[in-house]
C-alpha positions in Angstrom: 81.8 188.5 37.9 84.7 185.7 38.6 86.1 185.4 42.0 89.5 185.8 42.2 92.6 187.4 44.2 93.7 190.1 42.7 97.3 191.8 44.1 97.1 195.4 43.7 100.1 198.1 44.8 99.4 200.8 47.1 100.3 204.1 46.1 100.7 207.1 47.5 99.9 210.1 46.8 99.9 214.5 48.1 102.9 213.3 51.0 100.3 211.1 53.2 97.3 209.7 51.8 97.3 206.3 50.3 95.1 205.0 47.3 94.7 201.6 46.0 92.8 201.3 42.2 89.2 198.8 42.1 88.9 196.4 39.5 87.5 198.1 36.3 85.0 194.8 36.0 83.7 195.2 39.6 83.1 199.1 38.6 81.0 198.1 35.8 79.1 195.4 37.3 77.7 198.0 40.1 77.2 201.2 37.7 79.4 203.1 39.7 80.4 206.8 38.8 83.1 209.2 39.1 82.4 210.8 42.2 80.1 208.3 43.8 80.2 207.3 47.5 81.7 203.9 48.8 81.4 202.7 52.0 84.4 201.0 53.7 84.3 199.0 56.8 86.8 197.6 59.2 87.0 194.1 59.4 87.7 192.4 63.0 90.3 190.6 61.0 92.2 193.1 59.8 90.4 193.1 56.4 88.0 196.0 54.9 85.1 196.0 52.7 84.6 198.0 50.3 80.5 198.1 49.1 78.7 200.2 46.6 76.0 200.6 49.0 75.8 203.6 51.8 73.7 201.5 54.3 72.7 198.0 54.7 69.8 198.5 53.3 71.1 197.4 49.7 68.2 196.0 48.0 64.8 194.6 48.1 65.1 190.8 48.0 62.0 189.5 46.1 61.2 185.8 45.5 58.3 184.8 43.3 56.3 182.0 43.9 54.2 180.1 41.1 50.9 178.1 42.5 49.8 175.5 39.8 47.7 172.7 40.2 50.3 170.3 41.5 50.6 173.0 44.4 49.7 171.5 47.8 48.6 173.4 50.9 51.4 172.1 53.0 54.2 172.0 49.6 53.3 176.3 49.6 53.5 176.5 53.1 57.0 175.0 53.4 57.9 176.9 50.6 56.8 180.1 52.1 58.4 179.7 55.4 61.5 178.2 53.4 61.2 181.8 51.5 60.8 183.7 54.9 63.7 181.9 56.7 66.2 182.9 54.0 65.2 186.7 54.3 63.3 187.6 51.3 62.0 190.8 52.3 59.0 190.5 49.4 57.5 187.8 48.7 54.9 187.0 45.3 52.3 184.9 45.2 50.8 184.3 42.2 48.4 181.4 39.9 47.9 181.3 36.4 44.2 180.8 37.0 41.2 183.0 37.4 42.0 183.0 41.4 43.5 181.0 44.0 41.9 177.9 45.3 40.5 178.3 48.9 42.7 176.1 50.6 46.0 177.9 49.3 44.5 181.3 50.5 44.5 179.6 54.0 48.0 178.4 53.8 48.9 182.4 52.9 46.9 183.7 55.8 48.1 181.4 58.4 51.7 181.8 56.8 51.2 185.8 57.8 49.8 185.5 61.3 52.4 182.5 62.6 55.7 184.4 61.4 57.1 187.5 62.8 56.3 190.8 60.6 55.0 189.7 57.3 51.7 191.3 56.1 49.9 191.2 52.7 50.6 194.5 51.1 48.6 193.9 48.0 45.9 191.0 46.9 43.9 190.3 43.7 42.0 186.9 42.9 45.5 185.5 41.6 48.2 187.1 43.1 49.1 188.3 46.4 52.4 190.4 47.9 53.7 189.5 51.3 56.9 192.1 52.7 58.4 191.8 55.4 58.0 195.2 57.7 60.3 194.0 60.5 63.9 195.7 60.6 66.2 193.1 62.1 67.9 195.8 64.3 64.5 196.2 66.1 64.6 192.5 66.8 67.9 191.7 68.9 69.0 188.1 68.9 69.7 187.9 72.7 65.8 189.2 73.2 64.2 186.8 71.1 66.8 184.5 72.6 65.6 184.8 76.3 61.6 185.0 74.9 62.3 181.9 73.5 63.6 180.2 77.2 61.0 181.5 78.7 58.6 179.7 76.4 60.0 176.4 76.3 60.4 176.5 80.5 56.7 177.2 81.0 55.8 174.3 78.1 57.9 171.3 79.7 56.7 172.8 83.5 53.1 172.8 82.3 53.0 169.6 80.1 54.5 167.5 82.9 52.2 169.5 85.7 49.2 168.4 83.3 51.2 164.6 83.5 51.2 164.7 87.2 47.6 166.2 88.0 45.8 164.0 84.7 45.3 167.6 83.1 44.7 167.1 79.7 43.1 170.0 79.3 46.9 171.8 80.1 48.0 169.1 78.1 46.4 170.4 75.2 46.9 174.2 75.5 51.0 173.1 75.5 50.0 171.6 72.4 48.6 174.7 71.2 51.4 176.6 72.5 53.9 175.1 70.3 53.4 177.6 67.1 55.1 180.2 69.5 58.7 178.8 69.7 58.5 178.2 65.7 57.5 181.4 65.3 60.7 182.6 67.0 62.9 180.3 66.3 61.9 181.2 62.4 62.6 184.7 63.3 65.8 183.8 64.6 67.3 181.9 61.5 65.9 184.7 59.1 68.0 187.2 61.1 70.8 184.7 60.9 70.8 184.3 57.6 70.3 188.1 56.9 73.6 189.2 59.0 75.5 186.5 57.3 74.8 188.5 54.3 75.2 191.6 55.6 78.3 192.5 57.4 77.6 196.3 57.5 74.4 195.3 59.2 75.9 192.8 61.3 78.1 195.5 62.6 75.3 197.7 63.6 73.5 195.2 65.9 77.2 194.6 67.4 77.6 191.0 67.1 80.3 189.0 64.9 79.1 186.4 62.5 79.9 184.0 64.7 77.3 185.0 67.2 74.8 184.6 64.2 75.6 181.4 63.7 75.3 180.4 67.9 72.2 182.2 68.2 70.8 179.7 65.9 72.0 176.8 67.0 71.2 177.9 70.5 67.2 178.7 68.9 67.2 175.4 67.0 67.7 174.0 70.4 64.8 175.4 72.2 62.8 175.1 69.3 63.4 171.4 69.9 62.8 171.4 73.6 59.4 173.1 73.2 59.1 169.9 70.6 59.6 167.1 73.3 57.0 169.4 75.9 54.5 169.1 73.0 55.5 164.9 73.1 54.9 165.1 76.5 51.7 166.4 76.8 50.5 164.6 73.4 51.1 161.5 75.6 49.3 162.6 78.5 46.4 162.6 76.1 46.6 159.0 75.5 47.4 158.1 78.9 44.9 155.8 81.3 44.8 157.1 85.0 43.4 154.6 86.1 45.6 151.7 85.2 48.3 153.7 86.7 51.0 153.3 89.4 50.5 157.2 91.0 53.9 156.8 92.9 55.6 155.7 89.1 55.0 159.7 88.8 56.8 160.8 91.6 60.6 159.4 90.0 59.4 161.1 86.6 59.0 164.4 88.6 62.2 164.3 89.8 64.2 163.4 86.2 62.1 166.5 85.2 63.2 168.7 88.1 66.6 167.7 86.7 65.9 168.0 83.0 64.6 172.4 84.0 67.8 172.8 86.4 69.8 171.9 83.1 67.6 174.3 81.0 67.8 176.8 83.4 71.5 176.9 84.2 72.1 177.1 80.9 70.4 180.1 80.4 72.2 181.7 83.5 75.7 180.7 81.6 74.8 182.0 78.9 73.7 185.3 80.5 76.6 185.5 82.6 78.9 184.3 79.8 80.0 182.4 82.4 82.0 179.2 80.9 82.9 177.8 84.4 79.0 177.1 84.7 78.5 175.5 81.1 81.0 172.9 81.9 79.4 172.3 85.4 75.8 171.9 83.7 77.2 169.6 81.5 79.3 167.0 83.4 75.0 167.4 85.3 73.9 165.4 82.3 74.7 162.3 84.1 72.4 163.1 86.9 69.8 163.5 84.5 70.7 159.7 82.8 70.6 158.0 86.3 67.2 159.7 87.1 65.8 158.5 84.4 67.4 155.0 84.3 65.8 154.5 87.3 62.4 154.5 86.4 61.0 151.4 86.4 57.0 150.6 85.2 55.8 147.0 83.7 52.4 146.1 82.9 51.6 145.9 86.9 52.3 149.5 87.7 51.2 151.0 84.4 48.8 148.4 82.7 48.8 149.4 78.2 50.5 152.8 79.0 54.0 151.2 78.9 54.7 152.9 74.9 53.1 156.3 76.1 55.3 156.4 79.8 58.5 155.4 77.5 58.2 158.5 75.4 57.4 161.1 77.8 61.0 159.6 80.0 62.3 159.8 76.8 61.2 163.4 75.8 62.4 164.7 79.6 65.8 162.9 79.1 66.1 165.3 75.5 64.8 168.1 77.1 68.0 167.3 79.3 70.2 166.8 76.6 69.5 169.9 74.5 70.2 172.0 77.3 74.2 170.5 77.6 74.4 171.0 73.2 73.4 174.8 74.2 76.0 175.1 77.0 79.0 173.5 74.5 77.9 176.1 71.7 78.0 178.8 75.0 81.9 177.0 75.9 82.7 177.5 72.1 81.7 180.9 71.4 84.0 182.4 74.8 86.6 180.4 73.7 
């Protein structure tokens, strides 16, 4: 079907109802009857939509994927979270050989227990069904939201505690940590994308399309502080104790002290819808770039761990940063 305007009178009809004729080709295209039921919605803008469907349940979205020879473990995996992302709701696996190379069967099973309500519904030697059994209106943006704060706080508190005591055991359970922000931050772009879609649906979890679109900048953010806490502690692994300065640590404590009270108040704007406070935590960026201009370390106070202090200053400055991008998209959406 073309997209085009189309101008069409109203008429009226029986003293005081009002009818307006569909286009004949738009009829066709969705099989609809005489006496079938259309669902009309209000538009915030004044508009309505008319849909053929009752619910927003319209259809099964199923996207089927073809594993050949030149199919690499990490190529199907991208392509699968690509596939999950963009809300497929049923997802086929399939090879035209006698069965799926071992490898690939571990991409598919640790696709299904990192992401958010997929299961296997149905496997044979060469073909495998994944649905989605999650429905978006159990799974609230602002929930996942504040699950995902919570996460990236206790990552860049623990990865720069394991800095601070030479933990690298902590160190590495951050590391390990880091599938759970994907996870929901995956979660969040799939609902994203799914609302977008779906304005009937969008209706029923009472947001606008707008908050979609903030909720996933506001995830993509996170997703990318939980990043610079795995940098962090992937740095503390290298690090040398020994040939270390222990009062150098001290002025990194305090740029990260800075870099959490950015996070944090953030989240309390954003909870409070408080616009006031996003400002306030912005113009608190430039704290941040003082405290962490003034950390000095040389060969003499940090001996070969000069590359490895660099990047963790650096990760706690972006942790910093991120947090003032979430508190413009918070300014922009009360606006």
């Amino acid at each position: 079907m073309s997209f085009h305007i189309e101008n069409r009178k109203v008429q009226q009809t029986g003293g005081s109802s009002f009818i307006i004729s569909l286009p004949k080709e738009w009829i066709n295209e969705h099989n609809i009857k005489k006496g079938d039921s259309l669902s009309i919605l209000s538009q915030p803008d004044g508009n309505l939509m008319i849909s053929p469907y009752a619910s927003s349940q319209k259809y099964v979205k199923e996207k089927i994927i073809n594993v050949d020879k030149d199919t690499t473990p990490d190529y199907l995996f991208r392509l699968l979270v690509g596939v999950y992302i963009m809300g497929f709701s049923r997802i086929i696996i399939q090879t035209t050989r006698d069965r799926f190379e071992q490898p690939i069967k571990e991409v598919i099973d640790s696709f299904v227990k990192i992401t958010i309500g997929t299961e296997i519904i149905e496997g044979t030697a060469n073909k495998i069904i994944i649905k989605d059994l999650v429905n978006p209106k159990e799974m609230p943006f602002d929930k996942t939201i504040k699950q995902m704060y919570i996460k990236a706080n206790d990552m860049h508190e623990d990865a720069v505690r394991a800095l601070e005591s030479a933990d690298k055991n902590l160190a590495q359970k951050v590391i390990d940590r880091d599938d759970d922000l994907d996870r929901l931050n995956w979660l969040v772009e799939r609902q994203s994308h799914i609302v977008l879609r779906d304005v009937i649906l969008c209706q029923k979890m009472n947001i606008t399309l707008e908050d979609a679109s903030n909720f996933q900048h506001i995830s993509k953010s996170l997703e990318r502080i939980g990043d610079h806490a795995v940098k962090i502690a992937q740095n503390v692994l290298k690090l040398d104790y020994e040939k270390i300065d222990k009062t150098l640590f001290e002025s990194i404590m305090e740029a990260s002290k800075i870099s959490l009270e950015l996070l944090n108040i953030s989240l309390d704007a954003w909870l409070q819808k408080n616009i006031m406070l996003a400002n306030e935590n912005i113009e608190s960026i430039k704290k941040l770039t003082v405290a962490c201009e003034k950390i000095t370390f040389n060969s003499e106070n940090v001996g070969k761990n000069a590359v490895e202090i660099g990047y963790i200053i650096e990760s706690i400055r972006r942790t910093g940063e991120y947090s003032a991008d979430i508190s413009e998209i918070i300014i922009n959406n009360l606006i």
